[in-house]
Structure formats: structure tokens, C-alpha cells
C-alpha positions as CSV (number, residue, x, y, z in Angstrom):
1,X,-47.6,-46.9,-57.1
2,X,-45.9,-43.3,-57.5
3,X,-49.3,-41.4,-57.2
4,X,-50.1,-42.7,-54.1
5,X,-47.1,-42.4,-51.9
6,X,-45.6,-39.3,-52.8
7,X,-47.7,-36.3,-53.1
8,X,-45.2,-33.6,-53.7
9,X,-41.9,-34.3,-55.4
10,X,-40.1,-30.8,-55.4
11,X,-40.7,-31.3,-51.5
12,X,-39.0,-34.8,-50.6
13,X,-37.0,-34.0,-53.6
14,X,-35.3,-30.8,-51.1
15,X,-35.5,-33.2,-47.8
16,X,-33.1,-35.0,-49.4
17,X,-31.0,-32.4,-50.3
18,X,-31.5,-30.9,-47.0
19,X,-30.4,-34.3,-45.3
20,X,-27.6,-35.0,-47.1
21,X,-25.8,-31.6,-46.5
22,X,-26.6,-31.9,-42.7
23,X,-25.2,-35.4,-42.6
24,X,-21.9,-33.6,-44.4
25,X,-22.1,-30.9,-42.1
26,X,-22.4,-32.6,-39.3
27,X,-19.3,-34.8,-40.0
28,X,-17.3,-31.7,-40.3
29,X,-18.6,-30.4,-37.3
30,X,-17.5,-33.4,-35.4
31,X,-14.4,-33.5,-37.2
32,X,-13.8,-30.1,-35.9
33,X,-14.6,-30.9,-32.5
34,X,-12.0,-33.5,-32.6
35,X,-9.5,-31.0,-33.6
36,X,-10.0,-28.7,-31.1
37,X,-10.1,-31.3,-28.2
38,X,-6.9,-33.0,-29.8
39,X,-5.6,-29.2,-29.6
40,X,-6.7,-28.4,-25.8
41,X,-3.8,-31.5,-24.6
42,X,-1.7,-28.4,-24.3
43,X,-3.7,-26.9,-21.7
44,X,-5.7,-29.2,-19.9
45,X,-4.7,-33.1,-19.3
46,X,-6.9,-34.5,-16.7
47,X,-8.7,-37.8,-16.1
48,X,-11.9,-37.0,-17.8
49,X,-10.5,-34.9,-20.4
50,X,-9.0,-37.7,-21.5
51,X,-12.1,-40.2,-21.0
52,X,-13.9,-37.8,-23.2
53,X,-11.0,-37.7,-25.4
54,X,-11.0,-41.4,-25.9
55,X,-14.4,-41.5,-26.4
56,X,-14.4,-38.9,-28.7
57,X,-11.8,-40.6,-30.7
58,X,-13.6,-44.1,-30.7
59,X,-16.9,-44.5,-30.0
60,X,-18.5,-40.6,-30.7
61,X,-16.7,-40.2,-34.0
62,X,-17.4,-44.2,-34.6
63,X,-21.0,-43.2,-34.3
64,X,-21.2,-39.8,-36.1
65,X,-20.1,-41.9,-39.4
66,X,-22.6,-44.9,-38.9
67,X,-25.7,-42.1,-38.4
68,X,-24.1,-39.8,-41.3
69,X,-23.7,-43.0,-43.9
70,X,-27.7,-44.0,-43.5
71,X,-28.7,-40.3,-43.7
72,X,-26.6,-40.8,-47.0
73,X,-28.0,-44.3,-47.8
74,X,-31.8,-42.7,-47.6
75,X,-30.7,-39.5,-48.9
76,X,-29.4,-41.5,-52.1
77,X,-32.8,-43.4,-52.0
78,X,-35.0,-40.0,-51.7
79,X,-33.0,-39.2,-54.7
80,X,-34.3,-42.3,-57.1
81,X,-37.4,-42.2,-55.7
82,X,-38.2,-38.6,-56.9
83,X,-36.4,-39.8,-60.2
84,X,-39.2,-42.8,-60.2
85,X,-41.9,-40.6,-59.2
86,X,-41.2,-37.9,-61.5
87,X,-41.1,-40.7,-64.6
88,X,-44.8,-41.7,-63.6
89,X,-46.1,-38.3,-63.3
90,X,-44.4,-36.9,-66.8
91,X,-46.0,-40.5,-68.5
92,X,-49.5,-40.0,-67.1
93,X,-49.5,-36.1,-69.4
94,X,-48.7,-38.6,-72.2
């Protein structure tokens, strides 16, 4: 099973590092984002600054956490896959 679907560890092993710190990142990107547009009230109040506010708020930000929770869910997998994977190769130099 673990020979055959995974041919190099180290490298899925750093995917999912790599995706979990972008999912992170881009959370606090977003989060940022939402700052600065929450901030901009002072200047600017029209009608679709504040559509785009509201969606912001609601459905982009609603989004942004649904996409960054399953880059987290397969991150977590990739993680105990290359824990699984990693068992199997070190008992086959047994």
C-alpha cells in the first residue's frame, strides 16, 4: 500500500507544510483586507463600497475560512500519511 502511492515522502511531506502556511497566510491576508476596508468608512461611503463591504464581511470572509479549514483538513492528512508511509519504508530495511 505505502510503496505504491507515494513515491517521495520528504516531497508531499513539504506540500503539506507548504499548504498549511498558505492556508494561515491567506487568512491573515484576508483578515487584513477586512481591516483596511473597515478603516476606509472614514473616507469613502458609497453604495458599492459598502456592497463590497458587506460582502466582504459575510460571504468572502465566510468563504476564505471554509477553503482555509480543508487546506488544513488535507494538510493534517498529508501529515499522517507521510507518518504511515515513512513506518512502511523504515520496516521494509528490517
Amino acid at each position: 500500500m505505502a510503496d505504491s502511492s507515494m513515491k517521495n515522502i520528504s516531497a508531499v511531506e513539504s506540500y503539506g507544510k507548504n499548504l498549511n502556511n498558505i492556508s494561515q497566510q491567506m487568512v491573515q491576508i484576508f483578515q487584513q483586507l477586512k481591516q483596511q476596508t473597515d478603516s476606509v468608512i472614514q473616507y469613502w461611503d458609497d453604495d458599492q463600497y459598502k456592497r463590497f463591504r458587506q460582502d466582504l464581511d459575510t460571504d468572502i470572509m465566510k468563504d476564505v475560512r471554509e477553503i482555509s479549514a480543508k487546506m488544513n483538513i488535507f494538510a493534517k492528512y498529508i501529515e499522517e500519511m507521510c507518518k504511515i508511509h515513512r513506518m512502511a519504508q523504515n520496516q521494509k530495511y528490517y
